[in-house]
Backbone of each chain as ProteinMPNN parsed JSONL, in Angstrom:
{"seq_chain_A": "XXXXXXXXXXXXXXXXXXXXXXXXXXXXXXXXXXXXXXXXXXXXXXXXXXXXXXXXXXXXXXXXXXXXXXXXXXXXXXXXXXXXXXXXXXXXXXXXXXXXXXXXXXXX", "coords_chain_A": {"N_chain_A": [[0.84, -1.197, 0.0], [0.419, 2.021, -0.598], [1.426, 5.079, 0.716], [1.365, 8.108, 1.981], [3.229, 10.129, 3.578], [4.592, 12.736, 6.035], [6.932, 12.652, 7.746], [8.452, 10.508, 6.408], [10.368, 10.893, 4.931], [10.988, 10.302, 2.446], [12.0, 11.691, -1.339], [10.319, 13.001, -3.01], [8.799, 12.677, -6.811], [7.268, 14.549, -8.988], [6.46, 14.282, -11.877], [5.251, 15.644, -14.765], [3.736, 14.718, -17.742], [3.07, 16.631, -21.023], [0.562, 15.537, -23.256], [-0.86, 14.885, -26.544], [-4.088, 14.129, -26.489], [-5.364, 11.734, -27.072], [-2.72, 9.984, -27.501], [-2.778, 9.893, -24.565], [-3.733, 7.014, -23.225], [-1.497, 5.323, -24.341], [0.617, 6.28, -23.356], [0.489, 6.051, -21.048], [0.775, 3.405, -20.66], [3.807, 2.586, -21.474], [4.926, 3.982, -19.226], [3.736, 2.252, -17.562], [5.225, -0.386, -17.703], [7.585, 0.374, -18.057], [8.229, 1.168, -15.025], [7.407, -1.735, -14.095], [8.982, -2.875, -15.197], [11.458, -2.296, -14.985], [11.998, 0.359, -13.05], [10.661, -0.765, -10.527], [12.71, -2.18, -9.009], [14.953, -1.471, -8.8], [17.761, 0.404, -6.525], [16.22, 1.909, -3.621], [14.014, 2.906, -5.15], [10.365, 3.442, -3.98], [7.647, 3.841, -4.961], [5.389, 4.48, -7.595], [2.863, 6.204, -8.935], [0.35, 6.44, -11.08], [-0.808, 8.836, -13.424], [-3.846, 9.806, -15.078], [-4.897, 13.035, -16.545], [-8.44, 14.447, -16.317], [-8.737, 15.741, -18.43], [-7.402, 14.481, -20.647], [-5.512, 15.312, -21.008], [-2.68, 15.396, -19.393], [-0.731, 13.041, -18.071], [0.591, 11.877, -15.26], [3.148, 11.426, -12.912], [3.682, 10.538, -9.643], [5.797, 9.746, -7.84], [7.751, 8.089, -4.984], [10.71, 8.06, -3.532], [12.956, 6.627, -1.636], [16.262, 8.095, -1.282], [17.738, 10.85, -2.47], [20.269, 10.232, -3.682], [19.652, 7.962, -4.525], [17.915, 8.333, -6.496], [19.705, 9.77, -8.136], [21.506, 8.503, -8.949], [19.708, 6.667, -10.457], [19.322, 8.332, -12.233], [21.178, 8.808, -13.642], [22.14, 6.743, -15.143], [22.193, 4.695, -17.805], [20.475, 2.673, -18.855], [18.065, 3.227, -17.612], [17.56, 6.069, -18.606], [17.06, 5.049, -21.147], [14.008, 3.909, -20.831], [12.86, 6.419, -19.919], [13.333, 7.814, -22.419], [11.381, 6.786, -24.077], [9.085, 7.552, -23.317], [9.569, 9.77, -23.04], [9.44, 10.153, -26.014], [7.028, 9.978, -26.437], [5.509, 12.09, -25.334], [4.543, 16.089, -25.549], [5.573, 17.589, -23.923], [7.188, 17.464, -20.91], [7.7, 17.688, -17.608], [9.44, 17.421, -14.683], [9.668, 17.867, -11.71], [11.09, 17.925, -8.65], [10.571, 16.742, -5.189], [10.081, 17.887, -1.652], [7.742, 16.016, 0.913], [5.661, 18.094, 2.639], [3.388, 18.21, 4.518], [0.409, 16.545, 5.775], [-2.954, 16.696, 5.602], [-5.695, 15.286, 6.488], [-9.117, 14.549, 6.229], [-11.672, 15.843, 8.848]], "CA_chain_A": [[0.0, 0.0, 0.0], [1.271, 3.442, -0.971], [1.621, 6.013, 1.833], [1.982, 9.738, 2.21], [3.531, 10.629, 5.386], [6.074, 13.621, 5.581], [7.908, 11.888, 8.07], [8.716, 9.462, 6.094], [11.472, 11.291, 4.583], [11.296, 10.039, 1.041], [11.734, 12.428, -2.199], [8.976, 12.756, -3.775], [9.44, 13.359, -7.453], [6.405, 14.669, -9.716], [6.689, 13.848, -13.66], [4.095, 16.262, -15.427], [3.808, 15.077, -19.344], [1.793, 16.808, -21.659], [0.484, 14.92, -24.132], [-1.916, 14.762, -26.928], [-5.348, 13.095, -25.498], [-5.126, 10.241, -27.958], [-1.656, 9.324, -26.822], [-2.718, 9.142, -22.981], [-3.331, 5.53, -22.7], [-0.987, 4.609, -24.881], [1.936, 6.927, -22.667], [0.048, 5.14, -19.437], [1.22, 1.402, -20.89], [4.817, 2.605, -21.328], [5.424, 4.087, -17.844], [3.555, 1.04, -16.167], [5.902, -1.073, -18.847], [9.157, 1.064, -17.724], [8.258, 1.19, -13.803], [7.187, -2.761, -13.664], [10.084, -3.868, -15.788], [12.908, -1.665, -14.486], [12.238, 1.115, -11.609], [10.726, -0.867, -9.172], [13.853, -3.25, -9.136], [15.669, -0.398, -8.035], [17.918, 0.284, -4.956], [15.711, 3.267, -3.4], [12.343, 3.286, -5.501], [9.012, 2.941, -3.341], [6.345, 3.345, -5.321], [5.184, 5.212, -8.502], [1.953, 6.212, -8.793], [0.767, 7.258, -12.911], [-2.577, 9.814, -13.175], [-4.216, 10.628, -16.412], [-6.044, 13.578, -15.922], [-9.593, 14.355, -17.014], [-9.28, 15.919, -19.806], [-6.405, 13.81, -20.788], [-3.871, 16.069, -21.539], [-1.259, 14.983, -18.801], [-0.374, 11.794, -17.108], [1.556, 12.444, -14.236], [3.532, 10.155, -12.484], [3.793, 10.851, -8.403], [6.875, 8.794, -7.79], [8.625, 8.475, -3.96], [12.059, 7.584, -3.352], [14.402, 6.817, -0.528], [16.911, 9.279, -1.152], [18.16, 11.842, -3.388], [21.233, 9.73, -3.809], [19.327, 6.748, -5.129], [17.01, 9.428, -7.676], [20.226, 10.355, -9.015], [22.014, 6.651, -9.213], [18.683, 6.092, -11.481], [19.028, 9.213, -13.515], [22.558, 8.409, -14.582], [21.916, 4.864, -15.463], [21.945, 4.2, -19.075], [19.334, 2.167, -19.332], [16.651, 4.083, -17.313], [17.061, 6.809, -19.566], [16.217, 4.365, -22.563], [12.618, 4.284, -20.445], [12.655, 7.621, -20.098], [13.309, 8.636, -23.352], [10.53, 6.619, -24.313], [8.233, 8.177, -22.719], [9.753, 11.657, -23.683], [8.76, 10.449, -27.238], [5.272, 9.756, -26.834], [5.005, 13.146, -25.036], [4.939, 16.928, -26.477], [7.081, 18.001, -23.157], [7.686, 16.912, -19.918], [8.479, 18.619, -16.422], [9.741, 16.658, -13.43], [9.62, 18.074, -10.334], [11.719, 17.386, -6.822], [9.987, 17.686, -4.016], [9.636, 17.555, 0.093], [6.034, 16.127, 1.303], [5.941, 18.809, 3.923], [2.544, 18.111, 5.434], [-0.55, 15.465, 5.152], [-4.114, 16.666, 6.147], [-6.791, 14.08, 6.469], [-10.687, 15.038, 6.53], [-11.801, 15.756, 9.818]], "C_chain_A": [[0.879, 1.252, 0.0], [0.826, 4.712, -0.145], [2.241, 7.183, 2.078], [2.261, 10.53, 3.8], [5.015, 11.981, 5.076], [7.015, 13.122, 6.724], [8.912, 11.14, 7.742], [10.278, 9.92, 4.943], [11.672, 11.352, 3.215], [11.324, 11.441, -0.013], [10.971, 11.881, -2.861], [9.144, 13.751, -5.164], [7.932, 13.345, -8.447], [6.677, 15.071, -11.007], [5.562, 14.43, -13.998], [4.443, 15.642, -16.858], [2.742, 15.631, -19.831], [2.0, 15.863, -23.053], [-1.109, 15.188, -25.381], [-3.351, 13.71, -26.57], [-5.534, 11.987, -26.427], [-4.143, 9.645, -27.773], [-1.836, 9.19, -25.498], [-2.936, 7.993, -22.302], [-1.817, 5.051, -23.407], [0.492, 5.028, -23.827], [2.183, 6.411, -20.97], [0.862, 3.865, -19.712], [2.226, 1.859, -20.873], [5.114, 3.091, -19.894], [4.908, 3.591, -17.243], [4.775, 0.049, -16.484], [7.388, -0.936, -18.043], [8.824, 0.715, -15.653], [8.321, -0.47, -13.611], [8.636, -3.409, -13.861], [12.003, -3.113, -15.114], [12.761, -0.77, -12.758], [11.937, 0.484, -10.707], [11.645, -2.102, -8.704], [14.64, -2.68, -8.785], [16.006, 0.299, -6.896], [16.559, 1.662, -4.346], [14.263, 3.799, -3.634], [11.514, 2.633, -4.4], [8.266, 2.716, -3.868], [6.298, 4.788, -6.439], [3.934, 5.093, -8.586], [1.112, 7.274, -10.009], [-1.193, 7.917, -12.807], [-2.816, 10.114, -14.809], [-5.492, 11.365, -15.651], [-7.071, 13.48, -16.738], [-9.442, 14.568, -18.4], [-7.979, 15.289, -20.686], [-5.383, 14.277, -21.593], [-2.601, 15.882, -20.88], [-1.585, 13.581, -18.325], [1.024, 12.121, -16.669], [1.973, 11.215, -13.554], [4.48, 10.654, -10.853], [4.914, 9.512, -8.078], [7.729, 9.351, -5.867], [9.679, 7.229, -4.299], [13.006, 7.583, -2.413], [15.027, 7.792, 0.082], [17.0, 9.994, -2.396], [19.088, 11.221, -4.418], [21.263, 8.656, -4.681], [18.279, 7.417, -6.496], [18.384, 9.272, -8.591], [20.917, 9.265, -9.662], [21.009, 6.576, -10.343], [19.09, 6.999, -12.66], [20.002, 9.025, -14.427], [22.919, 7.187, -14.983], [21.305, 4.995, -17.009], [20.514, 3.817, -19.621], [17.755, 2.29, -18.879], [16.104, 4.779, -18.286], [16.481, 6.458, -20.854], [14.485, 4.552, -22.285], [12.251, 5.382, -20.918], [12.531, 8.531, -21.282], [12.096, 7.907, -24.205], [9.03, 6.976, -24.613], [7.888, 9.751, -23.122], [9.019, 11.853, -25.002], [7.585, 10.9, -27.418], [4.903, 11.082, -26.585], [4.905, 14.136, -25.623], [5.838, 17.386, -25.568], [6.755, 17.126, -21.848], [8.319, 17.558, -18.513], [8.422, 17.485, -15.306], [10.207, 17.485, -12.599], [10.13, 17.815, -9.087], [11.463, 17.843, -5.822], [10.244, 17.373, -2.312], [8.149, 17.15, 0.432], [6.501, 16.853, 2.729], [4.876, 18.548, 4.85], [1.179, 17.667, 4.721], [-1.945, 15.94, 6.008], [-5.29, 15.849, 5.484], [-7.792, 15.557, 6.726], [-10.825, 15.141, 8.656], [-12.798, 15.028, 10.835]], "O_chain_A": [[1.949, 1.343, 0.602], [-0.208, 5.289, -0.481], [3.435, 7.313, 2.346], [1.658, 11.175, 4.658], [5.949, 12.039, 4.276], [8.183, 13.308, 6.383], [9.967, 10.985, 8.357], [10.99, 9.103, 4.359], [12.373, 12.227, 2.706], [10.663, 12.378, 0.434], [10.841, 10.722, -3.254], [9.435, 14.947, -5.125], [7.441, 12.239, -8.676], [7.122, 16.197, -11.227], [4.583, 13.814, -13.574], [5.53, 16.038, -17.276], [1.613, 15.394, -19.401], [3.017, 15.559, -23.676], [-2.195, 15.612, -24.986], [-3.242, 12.489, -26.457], [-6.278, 11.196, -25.847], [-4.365, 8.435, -27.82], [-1.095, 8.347, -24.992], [-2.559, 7.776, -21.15], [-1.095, 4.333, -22.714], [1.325, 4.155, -23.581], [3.11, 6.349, -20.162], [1.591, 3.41, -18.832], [2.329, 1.888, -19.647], [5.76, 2.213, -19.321], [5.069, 3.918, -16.067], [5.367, -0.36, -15.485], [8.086, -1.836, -17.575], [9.5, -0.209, -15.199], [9.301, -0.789, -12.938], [9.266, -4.143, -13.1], [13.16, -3.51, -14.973], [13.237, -1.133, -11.682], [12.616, 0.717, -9.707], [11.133, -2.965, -7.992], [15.459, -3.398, -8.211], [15.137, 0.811, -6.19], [16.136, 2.285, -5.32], [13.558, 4.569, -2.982], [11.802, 1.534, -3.927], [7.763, 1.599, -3.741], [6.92, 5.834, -6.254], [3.516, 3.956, -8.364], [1.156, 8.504, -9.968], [-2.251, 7.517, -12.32], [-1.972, 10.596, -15.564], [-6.389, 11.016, -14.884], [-7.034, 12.744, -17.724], [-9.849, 13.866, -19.326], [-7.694, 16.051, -21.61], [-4.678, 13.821, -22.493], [-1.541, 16.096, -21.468], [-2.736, 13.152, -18.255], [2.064, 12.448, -17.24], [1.335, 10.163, -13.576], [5.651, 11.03, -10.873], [4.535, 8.344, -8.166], [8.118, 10.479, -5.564], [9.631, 6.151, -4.892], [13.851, 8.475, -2.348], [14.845, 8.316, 1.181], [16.283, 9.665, -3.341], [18.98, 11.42, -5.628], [22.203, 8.291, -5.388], [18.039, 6.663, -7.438], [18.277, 8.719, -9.686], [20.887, 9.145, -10.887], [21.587, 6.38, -11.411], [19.194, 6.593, -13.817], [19.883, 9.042, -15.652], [24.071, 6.772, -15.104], [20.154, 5.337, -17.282], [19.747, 4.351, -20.423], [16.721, 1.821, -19.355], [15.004, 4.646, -18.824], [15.713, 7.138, -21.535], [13.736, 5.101, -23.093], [11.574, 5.575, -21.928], [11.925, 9.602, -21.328], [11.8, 8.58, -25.191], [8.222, 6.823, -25.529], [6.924, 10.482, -23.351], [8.34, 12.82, -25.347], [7.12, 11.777, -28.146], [4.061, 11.548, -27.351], [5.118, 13.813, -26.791], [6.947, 17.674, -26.02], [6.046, 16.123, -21.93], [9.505, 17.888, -18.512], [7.436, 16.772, -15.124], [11.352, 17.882, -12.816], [9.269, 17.358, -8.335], [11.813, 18.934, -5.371], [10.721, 16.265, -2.064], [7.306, 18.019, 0.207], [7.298, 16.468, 3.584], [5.2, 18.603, 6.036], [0.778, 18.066, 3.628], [-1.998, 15.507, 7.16], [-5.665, 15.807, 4.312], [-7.606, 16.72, 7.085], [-10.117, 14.548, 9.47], [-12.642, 15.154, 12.05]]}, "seq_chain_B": "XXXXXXXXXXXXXXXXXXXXXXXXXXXXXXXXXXXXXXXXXXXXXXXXXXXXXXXXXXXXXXXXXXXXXXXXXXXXXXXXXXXXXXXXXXXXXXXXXXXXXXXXXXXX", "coords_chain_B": {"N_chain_B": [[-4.275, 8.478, 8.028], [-2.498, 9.094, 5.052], [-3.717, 7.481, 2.289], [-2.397, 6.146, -1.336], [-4.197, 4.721, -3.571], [-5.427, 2.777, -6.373], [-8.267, 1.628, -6.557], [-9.863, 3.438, -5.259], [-10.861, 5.4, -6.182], [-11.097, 8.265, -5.624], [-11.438, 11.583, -6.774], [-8.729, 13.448, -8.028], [-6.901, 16.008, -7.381], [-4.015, 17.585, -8.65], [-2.313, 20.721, -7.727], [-0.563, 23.349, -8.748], [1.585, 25.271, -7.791], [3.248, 28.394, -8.396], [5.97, 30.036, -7.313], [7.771, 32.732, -5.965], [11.169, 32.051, -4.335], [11.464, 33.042, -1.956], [8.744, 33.211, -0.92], [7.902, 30.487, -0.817], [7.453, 29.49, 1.793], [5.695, 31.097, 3.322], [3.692, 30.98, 1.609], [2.833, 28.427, 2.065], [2.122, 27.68, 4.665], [-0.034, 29.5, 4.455], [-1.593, 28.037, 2.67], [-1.72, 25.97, 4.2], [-3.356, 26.825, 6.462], [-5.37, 27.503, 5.296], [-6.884, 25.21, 4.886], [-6.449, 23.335, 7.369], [-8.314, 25.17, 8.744], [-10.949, 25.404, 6.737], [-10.938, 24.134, 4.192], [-11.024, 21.217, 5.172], [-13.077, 20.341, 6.446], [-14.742, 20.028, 5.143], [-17.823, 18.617, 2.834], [-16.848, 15.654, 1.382], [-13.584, 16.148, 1.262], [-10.726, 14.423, 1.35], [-8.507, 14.512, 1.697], [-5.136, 16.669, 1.979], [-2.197, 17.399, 0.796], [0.767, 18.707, 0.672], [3.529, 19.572, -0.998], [6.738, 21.244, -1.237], [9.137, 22.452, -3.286], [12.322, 21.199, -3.868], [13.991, 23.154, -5.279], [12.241, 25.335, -4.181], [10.437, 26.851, -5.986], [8.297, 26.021, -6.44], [4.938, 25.311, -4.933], [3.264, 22.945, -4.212], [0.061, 21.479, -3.864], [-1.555, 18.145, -3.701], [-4.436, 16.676, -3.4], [-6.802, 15.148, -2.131], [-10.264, 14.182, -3.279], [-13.708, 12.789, -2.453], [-15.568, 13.029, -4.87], [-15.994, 14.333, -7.827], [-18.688, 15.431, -8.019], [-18.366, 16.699, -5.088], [-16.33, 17.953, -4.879], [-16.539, 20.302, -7.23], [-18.855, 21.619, -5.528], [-17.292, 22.755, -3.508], [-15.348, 24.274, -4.743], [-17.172, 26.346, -5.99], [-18.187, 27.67, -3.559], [-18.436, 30.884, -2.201], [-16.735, 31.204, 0.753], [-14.684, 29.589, 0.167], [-13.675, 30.287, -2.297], [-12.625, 32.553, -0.99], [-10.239, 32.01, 0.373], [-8.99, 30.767, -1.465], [-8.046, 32.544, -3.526], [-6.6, 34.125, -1.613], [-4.187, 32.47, -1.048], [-3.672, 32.178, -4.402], [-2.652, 34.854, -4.461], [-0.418, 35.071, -3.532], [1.2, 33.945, -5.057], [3.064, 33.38, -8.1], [1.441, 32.257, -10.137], [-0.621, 29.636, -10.713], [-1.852, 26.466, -11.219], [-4.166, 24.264, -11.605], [-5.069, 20.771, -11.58], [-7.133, 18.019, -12.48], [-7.454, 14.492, -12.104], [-7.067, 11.354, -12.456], [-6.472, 8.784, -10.281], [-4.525, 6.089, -12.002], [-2.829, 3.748, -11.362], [-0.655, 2.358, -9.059], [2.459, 1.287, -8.16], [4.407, -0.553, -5.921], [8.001, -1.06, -4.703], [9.748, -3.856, -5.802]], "CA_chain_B": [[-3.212, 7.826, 6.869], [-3.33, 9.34, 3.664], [-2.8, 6.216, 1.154], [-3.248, 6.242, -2.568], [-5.08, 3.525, -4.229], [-6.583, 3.266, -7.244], [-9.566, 1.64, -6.312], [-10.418, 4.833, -4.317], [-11.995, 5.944, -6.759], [-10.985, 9.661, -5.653], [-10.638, 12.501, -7.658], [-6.964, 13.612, -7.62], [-6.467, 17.309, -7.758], [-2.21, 18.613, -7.95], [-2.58, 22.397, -7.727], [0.982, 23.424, -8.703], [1.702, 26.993, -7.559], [4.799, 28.504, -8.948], [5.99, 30.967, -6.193], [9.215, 33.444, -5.804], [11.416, 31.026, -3.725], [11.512, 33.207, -0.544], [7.331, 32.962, -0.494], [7.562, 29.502, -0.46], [6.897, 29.48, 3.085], [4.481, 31.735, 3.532], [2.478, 29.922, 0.464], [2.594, 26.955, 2.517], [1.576, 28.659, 5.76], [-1.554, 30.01, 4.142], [-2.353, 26.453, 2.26], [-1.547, 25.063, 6.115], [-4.085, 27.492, 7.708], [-7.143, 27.191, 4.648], [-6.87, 23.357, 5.054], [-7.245, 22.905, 8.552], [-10.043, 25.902, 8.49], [-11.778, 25.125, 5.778], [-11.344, 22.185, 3.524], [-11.081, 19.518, 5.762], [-14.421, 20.204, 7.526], [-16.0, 20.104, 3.907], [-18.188, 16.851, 2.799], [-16.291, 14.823, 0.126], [-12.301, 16.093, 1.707], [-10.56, 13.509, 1.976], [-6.926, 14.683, 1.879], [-4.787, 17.474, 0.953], [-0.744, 16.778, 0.806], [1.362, 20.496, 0.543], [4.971, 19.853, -0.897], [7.62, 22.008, -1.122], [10.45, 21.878, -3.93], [13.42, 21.318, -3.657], [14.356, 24.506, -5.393], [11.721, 26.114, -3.743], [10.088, 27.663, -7.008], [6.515, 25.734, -6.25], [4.53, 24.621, -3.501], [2.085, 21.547, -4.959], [-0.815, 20.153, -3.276], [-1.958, 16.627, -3.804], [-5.531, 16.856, -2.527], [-7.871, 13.791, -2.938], [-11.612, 14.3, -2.998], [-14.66, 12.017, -2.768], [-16.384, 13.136, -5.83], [-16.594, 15.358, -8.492], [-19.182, 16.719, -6.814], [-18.136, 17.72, -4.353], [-14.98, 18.793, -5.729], [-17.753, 20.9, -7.421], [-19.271, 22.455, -4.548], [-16.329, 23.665, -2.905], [-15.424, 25.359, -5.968], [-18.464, 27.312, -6.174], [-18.24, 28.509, -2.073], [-17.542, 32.16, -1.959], [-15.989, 31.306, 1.106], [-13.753, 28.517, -0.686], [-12.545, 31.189, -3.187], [-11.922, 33.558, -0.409], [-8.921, 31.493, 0.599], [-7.969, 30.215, -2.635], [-7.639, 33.754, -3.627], [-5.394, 34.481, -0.781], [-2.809, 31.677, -1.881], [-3.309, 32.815, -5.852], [-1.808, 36.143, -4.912], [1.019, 35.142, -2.763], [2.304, 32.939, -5.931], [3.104, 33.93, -9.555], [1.024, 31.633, -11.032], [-1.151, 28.163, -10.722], [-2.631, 25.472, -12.374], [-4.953, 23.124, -10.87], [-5.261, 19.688, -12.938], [-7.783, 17.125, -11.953], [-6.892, 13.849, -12.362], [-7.703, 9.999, -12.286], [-5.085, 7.787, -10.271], [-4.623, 4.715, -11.963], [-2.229, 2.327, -11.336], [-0.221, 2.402, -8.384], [3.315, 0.9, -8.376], [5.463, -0.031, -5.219], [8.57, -2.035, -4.769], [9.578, -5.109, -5.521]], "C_chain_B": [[-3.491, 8.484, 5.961], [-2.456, 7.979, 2.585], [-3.522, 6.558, -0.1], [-3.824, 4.533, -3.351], [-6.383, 3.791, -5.405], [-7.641, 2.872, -7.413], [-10.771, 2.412, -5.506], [-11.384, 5.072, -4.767], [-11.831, 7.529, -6.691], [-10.605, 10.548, -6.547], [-9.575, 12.89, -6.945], [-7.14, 15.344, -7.995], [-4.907, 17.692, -7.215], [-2.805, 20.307, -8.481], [-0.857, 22.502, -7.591], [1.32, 24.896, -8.505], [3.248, 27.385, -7.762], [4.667, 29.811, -8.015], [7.722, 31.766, -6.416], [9.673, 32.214, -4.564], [11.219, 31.39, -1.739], [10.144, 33.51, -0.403], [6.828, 31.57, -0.083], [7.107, 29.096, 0.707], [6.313, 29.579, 3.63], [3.317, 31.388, 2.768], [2.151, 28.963, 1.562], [1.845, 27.033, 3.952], [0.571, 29.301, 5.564], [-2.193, 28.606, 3.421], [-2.704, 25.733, 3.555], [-3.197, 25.431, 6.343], [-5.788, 27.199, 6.984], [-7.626, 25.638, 4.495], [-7.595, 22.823, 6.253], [-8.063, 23.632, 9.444], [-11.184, 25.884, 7.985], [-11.99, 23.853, 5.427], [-11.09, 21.212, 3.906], [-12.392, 19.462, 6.665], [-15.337, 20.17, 6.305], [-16.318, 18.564, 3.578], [-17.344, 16.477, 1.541], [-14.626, 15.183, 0.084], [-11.809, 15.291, 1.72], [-8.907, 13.821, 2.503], [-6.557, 15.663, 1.226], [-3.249, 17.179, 1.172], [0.148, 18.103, 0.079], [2.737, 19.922, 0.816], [5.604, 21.645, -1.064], [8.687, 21.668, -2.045], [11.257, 21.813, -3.87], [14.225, 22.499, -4.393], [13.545, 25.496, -5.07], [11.073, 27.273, -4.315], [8.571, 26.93, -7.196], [6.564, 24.986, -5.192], [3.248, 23.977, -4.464], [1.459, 21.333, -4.166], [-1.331, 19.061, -3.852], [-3.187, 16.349, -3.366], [-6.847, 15.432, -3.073], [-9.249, 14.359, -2.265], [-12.728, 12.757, -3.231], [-15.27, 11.779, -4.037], [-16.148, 14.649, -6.423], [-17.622, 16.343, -7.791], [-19.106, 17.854, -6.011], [-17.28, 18.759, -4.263], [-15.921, 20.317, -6.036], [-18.364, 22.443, -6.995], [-18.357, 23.531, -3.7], [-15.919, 24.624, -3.609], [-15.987, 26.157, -6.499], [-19.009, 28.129, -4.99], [-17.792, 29.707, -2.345], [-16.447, 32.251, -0.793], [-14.886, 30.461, 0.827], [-12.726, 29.6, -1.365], [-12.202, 32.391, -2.545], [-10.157, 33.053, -0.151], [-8.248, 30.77, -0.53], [-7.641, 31.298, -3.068], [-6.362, 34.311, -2.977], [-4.204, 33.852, -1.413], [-2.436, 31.804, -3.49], [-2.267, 34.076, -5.505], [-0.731, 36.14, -4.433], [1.806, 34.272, -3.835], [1.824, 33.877, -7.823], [2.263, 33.336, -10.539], [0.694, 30.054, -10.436], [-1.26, 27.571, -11.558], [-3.001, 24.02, -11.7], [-5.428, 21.842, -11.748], [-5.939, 18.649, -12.038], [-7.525, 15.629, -12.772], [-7.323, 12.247, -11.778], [-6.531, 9.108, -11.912], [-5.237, 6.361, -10.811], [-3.966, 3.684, -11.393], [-1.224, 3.287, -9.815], [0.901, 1.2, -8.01], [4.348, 0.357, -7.386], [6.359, -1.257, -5.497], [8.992, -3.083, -5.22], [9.859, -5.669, -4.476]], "O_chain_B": [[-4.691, 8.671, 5.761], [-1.291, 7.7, 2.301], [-4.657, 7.024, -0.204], [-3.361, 3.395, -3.281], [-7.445, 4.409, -5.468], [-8.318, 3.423, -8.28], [-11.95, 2.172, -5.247], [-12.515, 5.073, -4.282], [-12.359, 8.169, -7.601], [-9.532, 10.417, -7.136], [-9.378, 12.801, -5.733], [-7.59, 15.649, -9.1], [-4.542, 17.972, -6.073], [-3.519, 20.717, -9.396], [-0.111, 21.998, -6.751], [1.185, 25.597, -9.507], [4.218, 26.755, -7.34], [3.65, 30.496, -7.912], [8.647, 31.212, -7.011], [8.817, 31.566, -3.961], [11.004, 30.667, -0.766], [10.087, 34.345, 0.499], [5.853, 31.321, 0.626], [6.239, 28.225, 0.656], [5.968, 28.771, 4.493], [2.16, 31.474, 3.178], [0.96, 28.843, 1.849], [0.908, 26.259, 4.149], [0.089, 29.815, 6.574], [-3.321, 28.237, 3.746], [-3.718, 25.094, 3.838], [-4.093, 24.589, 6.394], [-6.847, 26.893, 7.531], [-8.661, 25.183, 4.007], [-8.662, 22.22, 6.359], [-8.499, 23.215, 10.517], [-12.246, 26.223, 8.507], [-12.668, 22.916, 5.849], [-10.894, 20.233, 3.186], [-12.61, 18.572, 7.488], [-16.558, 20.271, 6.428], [-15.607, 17.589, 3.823], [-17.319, 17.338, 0.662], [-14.05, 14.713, -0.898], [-12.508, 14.642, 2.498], [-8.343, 13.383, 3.506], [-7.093, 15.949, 0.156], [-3.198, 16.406, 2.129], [0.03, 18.303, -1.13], [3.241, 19.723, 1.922], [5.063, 22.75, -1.013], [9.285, 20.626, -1.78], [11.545, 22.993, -3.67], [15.316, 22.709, -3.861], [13.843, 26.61, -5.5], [10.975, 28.362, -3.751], [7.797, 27.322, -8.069], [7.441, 24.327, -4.633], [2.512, 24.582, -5.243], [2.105, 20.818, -3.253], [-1.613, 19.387, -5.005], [-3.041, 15.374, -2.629], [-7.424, 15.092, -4.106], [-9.371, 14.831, -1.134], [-12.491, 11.865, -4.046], [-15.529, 10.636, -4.415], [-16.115, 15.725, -5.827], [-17.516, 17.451, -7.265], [-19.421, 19.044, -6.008], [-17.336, 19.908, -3.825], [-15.971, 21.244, -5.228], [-18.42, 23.568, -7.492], [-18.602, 24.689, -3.361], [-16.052, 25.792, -3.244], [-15.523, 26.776, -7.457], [-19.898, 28.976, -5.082], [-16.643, 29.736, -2.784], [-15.465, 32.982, -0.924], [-13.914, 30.802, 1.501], [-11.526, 29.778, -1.154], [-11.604, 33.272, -3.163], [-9.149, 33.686, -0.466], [-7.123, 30.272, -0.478], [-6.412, 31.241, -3.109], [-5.382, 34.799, -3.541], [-3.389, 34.44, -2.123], [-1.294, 31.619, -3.912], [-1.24, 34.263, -6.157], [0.073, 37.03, -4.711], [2.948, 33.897, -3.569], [0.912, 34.515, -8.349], [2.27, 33.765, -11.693], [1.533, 29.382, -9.836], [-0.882, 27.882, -12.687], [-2.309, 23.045, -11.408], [-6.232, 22.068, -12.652], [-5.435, 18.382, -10.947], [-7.409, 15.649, -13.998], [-7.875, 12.113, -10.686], [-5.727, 8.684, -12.742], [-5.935, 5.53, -10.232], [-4.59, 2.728, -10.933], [-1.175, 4.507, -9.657], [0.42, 0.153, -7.575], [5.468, 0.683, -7.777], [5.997, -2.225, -6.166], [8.058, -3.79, -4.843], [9.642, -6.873, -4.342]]}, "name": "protein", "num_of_chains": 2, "seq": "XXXXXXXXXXXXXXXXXXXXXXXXXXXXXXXXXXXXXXXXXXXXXXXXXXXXXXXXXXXXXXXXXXXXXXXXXXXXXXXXXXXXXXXXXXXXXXXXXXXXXXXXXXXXXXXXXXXXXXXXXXXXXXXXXXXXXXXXXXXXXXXXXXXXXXXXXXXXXXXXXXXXXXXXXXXXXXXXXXXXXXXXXXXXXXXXXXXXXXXXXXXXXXXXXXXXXXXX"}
């Protein structure tokens, strides 16, 4: 189960693509494709977590991680970036994000 | 807990606020205060989740709702858009994207 705690220390890294809304399943199957078959095999990854929005112009991909240390181990790895650039194709751009979860409010 | 799961069923709203870096704080400190004033005493809340970037050039929330709906409703409160107002002007710029989590990824 996938868990948002800011305790929990992890970087939390948010992948915006935009895409054309006819490519958003198809950009969904490659980054379940890339995460199943490679990231979560990886020292550091927790959990990736892929969103198409409504009007299906992005699929976002809420990704935590360990450390910083183990983000960057991935980024400079050859054969991630093959994923990645995969992904880049299908898209028109792409913003990734590095973040802190600073604080989790529940309903009351 | 806040956990994600995509049998939730929740709408996903990231609200990405692009901020000068030394507001970041004070963004987050007014998201803090309309959270656990407001939208967590509203029906269909379920969660809101306020990073921080690591270059400190946006503050993101992560906010899961029950329903469209209600999503909806809150969005149509005058007092809702009193405090979303507030946090628009302390940042250079938003963009609120609603969003469908699908798949959810952890570990092996």
């Amino acid at each position: 189960m996938v868990t948002l705690d800011p305790r929990s220390g992890y970087v939390v890294l948010i992948n915006t693509f935009t895409v054309q809304p006819d490519k958003a399943e198809e950009l969904l199957r490659i980054l379940s494709r890339a995460t199943e078959h490679g990231m979560r095999h990886r020292p550091g990854f927790v959990s990736a977590n892929l969103h198409v929005s409504r009007d299906r112009r992005y699929v976002t991909n809420y990704a935590q991680w360990s450390s910083q240390a183990d983000l960057d181990a991935m980024m400079s790895d050859p054969a991630a970036r093959v994923h990645m650039g995969e992904a880049a194709a299908m898209a028109d751009s792409f913003e990734p994000i590095y973040y802190e979860l600073r604080q989790s409010h529940s309903a009351a």
